[in-house]
N, C-alpha and C positions, 0 to 999 in steps of 0.2 A: 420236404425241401422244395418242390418243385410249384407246393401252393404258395410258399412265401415269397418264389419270383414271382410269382403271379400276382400276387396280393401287389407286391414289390412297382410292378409294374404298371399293375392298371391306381396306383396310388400317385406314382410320378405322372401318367396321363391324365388324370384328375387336377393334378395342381398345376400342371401348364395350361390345361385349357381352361379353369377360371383366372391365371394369370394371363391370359389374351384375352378373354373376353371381358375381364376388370379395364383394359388400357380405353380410356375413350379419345376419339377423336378430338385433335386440337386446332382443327381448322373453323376460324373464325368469318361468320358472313355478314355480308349487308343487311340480312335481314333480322341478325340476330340482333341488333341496334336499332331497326326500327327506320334505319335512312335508307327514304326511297331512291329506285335505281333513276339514272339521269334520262331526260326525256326525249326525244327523237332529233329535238334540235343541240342538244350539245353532240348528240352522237355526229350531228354530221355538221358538226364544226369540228371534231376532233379528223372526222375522214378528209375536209379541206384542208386541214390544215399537214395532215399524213401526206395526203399530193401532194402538195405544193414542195414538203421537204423529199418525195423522190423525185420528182422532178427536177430539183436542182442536181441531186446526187446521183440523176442519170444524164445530165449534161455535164457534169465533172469526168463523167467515167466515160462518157463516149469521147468525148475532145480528146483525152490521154491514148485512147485506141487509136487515133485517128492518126496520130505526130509518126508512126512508124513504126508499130509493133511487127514483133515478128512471128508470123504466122506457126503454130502446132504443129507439129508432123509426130505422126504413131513411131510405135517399135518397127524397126525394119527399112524404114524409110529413109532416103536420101535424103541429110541435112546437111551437108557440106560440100563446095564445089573448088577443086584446085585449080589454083589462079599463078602458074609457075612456081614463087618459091611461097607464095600465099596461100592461106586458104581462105574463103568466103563463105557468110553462111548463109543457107538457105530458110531454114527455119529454127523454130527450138525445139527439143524432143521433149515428149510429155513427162511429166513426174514418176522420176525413181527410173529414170533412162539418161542416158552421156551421149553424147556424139561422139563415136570413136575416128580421131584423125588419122588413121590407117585405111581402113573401109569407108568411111565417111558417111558411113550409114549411124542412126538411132539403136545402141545396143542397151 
């Protein structure tokens, strides 16, 4: 009984591991076609041209900072200031926190 788990078993480990080792990779390369890689000057026409687009898209992003955001505050912190029957805020509480209008702290 206990040879035919056996048998049983090292027969199932035999057929998985030429079923993994039959899978071949299906990643395709440059070089398996024969086209050579690009030469130093398209690479650094592609990095000019990589600046040039953060560049714009760090003068979009800093102008928008710039109009009046409102500054981060942690858990715990003072984000709210009562202004008699108003309240004002101080800052925003970071993600997955509320400003609580009671306490006026970041909970």
């Amino acid at each position: 009984m206990e040879s035919s788990g056996l048998l049983r078993g090292l027969l199932c480990v035999g057929l998985l591991s030429v079923l993994c080792c039959g899978q071949a990779s299906q990643e395709v390369s440059a070089e398996d076609f024969g086209v050579d890689q690009p030469g130093p000057a398209a690479d650094r026409d592609l990095m000019e041209a990589l600046e040039a687009v953060l560049g714009r898209m760090h003068h979009r992003i800093s102008s928008t900072e710039k109009r009046g955001s409102i500054p981060v505050c942690g858990m715990g912190d003072r984000c709210a200031m009562k202004f008699g029957p108003r309240i004002g805020k101080l800052c925003d509480c970071t993600r997955g926190a509320n400003c609580n209008s009671y306490l006026l702290k970041c909970i």
